[in-house]
N, CA, C and O atoms as a printed pandas DataFrame, in Angstrom:
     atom_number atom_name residue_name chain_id  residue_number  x_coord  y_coord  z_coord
0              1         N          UNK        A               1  148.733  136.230   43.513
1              2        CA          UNK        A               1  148.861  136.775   44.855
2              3         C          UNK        A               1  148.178  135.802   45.809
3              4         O          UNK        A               1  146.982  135.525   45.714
4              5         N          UNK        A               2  148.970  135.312   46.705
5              6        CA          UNK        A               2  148.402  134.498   47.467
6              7         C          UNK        A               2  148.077  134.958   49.033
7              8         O          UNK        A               2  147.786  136.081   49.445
8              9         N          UNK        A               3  148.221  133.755   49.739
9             10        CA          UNK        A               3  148.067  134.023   51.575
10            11         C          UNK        A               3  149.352  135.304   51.882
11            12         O          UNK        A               3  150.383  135.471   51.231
12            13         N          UNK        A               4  148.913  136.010   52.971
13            14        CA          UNK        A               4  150.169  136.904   53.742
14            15         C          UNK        A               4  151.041  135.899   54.292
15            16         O          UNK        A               4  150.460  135.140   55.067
16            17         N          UNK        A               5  152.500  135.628   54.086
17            18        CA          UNK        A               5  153.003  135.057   54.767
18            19         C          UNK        A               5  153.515  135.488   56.282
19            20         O          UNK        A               5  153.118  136.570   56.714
20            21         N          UNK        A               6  154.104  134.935   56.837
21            22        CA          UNK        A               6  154.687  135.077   58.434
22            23         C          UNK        A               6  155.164  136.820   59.011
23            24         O          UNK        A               6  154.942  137.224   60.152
24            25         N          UNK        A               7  155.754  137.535   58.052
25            26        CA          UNK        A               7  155.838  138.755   57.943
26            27         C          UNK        A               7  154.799  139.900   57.861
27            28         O          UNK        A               7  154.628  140.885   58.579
28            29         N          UNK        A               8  154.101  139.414   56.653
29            30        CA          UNK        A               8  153.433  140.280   56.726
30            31         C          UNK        A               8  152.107  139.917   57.804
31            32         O          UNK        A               8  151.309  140.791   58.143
32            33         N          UNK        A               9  152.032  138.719   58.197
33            34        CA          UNK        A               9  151.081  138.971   59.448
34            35         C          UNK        A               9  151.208  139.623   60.407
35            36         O          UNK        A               9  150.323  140.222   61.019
36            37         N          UNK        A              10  152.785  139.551   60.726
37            38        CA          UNK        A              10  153.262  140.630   62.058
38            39         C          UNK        A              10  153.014  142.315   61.462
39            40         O          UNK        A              10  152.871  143.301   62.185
40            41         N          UNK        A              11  153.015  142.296   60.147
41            42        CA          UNK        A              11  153.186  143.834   59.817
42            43         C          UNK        A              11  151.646  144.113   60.150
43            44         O          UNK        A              11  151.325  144.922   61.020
44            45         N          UNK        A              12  150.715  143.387   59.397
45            46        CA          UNK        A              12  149.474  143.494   59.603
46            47         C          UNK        A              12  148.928  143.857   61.339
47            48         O          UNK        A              12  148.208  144.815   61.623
48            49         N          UNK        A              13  149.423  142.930   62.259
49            50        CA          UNK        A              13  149.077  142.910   63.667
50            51         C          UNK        A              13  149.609  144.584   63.883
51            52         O          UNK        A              13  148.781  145.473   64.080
52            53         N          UNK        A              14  151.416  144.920   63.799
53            54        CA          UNK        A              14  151.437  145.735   64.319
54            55         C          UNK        A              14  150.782  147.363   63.987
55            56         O          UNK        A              14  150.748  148.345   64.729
56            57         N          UNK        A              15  150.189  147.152   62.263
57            58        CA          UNK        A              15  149.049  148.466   62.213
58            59         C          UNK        A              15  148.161  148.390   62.689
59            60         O          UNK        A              15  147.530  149.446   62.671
60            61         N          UNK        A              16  147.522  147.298   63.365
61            62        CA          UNK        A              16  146.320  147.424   63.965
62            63         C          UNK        A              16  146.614  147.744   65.357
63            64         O          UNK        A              16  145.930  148.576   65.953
64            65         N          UNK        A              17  147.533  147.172   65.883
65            66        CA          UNK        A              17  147.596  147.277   67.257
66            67         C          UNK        A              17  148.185  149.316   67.035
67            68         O          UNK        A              17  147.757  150.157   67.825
68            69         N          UNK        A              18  148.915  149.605   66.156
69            70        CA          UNK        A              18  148.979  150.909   66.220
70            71         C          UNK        A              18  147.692  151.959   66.287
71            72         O          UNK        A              18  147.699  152.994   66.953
72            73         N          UNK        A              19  146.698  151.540   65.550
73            74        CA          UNK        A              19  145.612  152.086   64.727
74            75         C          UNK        A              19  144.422  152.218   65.738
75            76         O          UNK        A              19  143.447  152.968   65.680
76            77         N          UNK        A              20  144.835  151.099   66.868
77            78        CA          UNK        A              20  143.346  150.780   68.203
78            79         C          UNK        A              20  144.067  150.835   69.148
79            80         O          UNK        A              20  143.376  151.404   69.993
80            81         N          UNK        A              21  144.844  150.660   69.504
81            82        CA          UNK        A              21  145.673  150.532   70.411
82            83         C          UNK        A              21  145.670  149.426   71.339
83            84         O          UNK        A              21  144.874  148.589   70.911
84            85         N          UNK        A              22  146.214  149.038   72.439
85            86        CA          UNK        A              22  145.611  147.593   72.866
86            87         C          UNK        A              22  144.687  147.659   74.008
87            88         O          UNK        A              22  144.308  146.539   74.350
88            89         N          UNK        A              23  144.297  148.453   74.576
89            90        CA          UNK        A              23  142.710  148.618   75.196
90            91         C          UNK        A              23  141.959  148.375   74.385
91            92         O          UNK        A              23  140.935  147.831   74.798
92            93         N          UNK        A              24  142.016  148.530   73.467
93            94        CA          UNK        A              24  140.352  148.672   72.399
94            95         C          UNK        A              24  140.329  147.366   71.662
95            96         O          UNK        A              24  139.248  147.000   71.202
96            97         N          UNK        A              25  141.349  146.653   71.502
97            98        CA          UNK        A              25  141.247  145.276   70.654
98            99         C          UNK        A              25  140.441  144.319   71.438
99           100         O          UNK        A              25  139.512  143.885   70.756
100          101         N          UNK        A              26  140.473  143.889   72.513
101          102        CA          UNK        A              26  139.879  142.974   73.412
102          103         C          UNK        A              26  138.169  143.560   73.551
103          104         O          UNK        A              26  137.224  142.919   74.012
104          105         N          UNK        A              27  138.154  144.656   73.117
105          106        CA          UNK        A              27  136.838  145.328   72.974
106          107         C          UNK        A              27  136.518  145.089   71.724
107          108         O          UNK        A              27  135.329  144.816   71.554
108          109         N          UNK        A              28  137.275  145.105   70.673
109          110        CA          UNK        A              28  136.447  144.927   69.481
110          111         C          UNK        A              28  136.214  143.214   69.094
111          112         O          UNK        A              28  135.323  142.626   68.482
112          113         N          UNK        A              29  137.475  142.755   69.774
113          114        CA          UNK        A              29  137.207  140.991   69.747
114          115         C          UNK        A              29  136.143  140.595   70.595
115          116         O          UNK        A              29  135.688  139.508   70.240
116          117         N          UNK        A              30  135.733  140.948   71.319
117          118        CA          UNK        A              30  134.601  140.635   72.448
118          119         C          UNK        A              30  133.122  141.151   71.563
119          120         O          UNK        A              30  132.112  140.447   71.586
120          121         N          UNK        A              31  133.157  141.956   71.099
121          122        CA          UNK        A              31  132.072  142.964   70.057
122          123         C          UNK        A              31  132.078  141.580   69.192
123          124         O          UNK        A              31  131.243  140.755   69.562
124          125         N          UNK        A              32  132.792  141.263   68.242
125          126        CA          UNK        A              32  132.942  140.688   67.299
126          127         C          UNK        A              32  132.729  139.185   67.237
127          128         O          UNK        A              32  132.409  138.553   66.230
128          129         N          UNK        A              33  132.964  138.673   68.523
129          130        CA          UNK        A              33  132.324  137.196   69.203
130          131         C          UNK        A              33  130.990  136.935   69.505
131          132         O          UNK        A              33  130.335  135.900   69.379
132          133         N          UNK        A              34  130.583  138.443   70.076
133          134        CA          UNK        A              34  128.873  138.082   70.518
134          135         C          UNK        A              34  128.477  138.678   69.180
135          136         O          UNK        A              34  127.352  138.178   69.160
136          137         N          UNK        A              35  128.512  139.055   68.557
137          138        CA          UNK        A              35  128.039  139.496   67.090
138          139         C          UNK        A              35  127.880  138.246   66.373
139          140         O          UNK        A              35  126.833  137.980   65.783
140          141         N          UNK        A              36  128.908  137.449   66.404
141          142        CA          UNK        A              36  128.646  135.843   65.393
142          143         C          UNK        A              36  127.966  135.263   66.444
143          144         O          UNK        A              36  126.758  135.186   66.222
144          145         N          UNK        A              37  128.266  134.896   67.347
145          146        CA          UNK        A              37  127.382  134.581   68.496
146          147         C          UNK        A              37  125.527  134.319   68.383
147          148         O          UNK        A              37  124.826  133.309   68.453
148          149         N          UNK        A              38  125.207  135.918   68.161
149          150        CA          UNK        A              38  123.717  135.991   67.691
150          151         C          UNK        A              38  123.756  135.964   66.775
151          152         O          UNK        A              38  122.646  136.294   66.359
152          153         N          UNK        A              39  124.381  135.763   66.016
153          154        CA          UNK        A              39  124.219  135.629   64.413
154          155         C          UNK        A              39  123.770  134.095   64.296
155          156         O          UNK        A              39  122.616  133.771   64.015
156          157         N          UNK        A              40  124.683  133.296   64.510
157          158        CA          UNK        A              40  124.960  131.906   64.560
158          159         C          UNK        A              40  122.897  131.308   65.387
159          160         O          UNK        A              40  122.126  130.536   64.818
160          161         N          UNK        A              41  122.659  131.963   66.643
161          162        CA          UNK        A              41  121.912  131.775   67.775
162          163         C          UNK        A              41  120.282  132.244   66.500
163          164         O          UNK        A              41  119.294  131.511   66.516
164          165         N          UNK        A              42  120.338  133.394   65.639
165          166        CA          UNK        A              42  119.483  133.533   64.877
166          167         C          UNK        A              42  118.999  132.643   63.660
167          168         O          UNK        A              42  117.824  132.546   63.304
168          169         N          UNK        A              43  120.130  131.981   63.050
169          170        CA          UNK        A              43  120.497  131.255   61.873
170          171         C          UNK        A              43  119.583  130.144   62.649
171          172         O          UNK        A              43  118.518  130.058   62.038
172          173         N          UNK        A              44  119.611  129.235   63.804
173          174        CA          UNK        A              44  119.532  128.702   64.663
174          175         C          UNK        A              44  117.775  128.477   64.577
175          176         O          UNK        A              44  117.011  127.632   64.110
176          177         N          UNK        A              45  117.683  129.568   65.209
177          178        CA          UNK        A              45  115.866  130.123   65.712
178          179         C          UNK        A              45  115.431  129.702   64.125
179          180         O          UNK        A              45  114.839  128.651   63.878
180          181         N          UNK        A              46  115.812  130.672   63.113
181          182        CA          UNK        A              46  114.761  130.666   61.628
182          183         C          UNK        A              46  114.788  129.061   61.366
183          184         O          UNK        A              46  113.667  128.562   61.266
184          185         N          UNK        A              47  115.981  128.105   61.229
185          186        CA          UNK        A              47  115.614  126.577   60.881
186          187         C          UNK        A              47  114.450  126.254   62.051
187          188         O          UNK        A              47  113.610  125.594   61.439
188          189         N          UNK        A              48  114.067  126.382   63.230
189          190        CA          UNK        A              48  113.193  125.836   64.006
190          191         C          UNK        A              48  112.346  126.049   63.600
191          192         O          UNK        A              48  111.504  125.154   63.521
192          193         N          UNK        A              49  112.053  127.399   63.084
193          194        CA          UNK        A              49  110.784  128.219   62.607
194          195         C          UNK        A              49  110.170  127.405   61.570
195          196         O          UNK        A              49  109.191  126.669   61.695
196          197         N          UNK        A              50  110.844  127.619   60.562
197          198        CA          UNK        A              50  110.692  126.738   58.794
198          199         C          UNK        A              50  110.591  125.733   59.309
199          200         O          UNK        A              50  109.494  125.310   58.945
200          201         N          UNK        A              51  111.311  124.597   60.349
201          202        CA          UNK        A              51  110.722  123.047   60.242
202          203         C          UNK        A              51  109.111  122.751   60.605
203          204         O          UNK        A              51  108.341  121.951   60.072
204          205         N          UNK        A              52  108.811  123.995   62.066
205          206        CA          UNK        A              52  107.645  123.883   62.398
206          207         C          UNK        A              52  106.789  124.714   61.444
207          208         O          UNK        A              52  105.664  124.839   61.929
208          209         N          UNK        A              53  106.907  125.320   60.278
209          210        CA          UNK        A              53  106.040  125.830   59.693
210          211         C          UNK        A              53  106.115  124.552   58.650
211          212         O          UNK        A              53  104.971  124.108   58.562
212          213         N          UNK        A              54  106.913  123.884   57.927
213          214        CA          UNK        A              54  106.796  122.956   57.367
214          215         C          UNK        A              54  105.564  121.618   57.959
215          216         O          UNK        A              54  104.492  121.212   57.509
216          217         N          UNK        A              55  106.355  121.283   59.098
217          218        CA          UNK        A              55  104.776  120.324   59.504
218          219         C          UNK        A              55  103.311  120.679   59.684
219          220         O          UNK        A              55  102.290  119.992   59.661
220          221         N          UNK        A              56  103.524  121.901   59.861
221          222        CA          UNK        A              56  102.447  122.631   59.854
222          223         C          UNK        A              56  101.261  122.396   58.515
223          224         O          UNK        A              56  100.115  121.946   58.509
224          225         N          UNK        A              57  102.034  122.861   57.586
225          226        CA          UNK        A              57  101.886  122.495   56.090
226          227         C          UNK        A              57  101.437  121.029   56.094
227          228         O          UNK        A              57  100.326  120.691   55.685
228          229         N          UNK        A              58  102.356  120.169   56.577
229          230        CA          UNK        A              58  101.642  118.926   55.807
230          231         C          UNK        A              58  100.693  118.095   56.724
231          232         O          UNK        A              58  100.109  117.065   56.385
232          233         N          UNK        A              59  100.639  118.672   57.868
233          234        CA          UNK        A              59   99.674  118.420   58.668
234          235         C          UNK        A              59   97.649  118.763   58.041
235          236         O          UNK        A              59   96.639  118.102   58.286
236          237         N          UNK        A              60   97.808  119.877   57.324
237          238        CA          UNK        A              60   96.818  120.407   56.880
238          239         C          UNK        A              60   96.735  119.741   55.538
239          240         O          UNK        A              60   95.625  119.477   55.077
240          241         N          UNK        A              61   97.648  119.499   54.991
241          242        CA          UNK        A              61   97.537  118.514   53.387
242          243         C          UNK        A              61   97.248  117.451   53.707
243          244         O          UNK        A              61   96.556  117.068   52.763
244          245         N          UNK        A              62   97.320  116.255   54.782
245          246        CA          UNK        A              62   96.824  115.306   54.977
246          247         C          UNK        A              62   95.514  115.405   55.804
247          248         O          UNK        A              62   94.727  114.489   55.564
248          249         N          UNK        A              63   95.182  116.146   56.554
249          250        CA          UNK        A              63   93.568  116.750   56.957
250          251         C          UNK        A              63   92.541  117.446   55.569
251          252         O          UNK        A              63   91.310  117.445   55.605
252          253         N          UNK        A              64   93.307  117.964   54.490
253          254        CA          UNK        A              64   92.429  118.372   53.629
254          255         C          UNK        A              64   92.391  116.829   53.059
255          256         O          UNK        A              64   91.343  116.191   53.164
256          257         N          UNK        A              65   93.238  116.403   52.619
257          258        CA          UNK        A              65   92.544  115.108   52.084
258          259         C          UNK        A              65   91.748  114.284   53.111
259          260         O          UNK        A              65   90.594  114.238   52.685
260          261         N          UNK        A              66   91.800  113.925   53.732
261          262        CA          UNK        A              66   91.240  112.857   54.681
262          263         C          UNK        A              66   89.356  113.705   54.283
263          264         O          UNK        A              66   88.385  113.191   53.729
264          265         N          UNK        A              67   89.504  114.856   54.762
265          266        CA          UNK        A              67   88.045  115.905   54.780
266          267         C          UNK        A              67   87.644  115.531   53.061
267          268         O          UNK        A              67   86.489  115.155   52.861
268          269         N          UNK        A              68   88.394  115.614   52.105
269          270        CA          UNK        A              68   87.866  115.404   50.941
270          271         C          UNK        A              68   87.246  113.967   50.698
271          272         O          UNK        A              68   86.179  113.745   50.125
272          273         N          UNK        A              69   88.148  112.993   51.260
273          274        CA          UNK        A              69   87.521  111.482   50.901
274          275         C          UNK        A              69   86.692  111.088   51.794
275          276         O          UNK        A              69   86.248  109.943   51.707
276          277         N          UNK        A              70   86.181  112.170   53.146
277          278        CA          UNK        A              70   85.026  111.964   53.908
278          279         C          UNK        A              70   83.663  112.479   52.968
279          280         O          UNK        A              70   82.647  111.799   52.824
280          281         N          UNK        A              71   83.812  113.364   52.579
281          282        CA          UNK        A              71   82.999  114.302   51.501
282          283         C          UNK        A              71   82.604  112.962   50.222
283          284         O          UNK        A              71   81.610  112.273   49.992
284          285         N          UNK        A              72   83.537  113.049   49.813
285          286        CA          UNK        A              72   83.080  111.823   49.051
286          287         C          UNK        A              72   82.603  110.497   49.252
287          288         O          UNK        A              72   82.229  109.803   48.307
288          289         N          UNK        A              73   82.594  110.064   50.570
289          290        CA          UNK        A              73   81.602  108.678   51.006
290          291         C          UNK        A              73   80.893  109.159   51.056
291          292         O          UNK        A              73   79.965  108.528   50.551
292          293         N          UNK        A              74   80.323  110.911   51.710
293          294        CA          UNK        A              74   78.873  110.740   52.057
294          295         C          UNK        A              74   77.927  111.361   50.884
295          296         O          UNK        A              74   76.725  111.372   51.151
296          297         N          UNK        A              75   78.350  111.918   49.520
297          298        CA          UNK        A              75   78.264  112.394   48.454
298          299         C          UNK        A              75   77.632  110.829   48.203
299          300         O          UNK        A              75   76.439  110.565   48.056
300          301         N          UNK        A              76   78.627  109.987   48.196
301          302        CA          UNK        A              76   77.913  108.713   47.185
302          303         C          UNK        A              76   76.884  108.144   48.031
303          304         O          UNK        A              76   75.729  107.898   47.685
304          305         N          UNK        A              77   77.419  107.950   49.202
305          306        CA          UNK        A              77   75.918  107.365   50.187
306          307         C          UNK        A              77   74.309  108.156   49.768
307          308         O          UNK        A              77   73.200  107.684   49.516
308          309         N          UNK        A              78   74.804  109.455   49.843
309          310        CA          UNK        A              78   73.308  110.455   49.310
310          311         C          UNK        A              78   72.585  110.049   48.146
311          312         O          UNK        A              78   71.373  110.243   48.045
312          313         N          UNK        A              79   73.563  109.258   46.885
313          314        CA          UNK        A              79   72.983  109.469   45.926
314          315         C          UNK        A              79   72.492  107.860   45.398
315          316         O          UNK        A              79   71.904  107.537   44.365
316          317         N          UNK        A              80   72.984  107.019   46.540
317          318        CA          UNK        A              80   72.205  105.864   46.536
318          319         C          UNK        A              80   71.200  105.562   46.971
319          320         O          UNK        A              80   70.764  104.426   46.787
C-alpha cells in the first residue's frame, strides 16, 4: 500500500471540507502554523540553553584546574 494517488486526494479534501466546513479550515490551518511555529521557536530556545550551559561547564573545568595547579605551587613552595 503505497502514497494516495490524485483521486483519492480529492476524495480525502472533499471529507474534510464536508466534515469542517470551509470557515473552519483556514482556522484550523492558521491553529496548526502557529503551533509548529512555537514548536520550531522552542526547539530553538532549548539548543541556546544547552550551548550556554555547556560553556558554562567547561569554563569551570578549566578554572578548577588552573585553582588545582595554583594549590600545588604553593603546597611545594611550603614544603621547601
Amino acid at each position: 500500500m503505497g502514497m494516495p494517488g490524485g483521486m483519492e486526494w480529492i476524495l480525502i479534501a472533499f471529507v474534510v471540507l464536508l466534515l469542517f466546513g470551509g470557515k473552519k479550515i483556514p482556522e484550523l490551518a492558521k491553529g496548526l502554523g502557529s503551533g509548529i511555529k512555537n514548536f520550531k521557536k522552542a526547539i530553538k530556545d532549548d539548543e541556546e540553553v544547552t550551548e550556554v550551559k555547556k560553556t558554562d561547564s567547561s569554563e569551570k573545568i578549566v578554572d578548577n584546574k588552573t585553582e588545582a595547579k595554583a594549590e600545588d605551587v604553593n603546597d611545594t613552595t611550603k614544603n621547601v
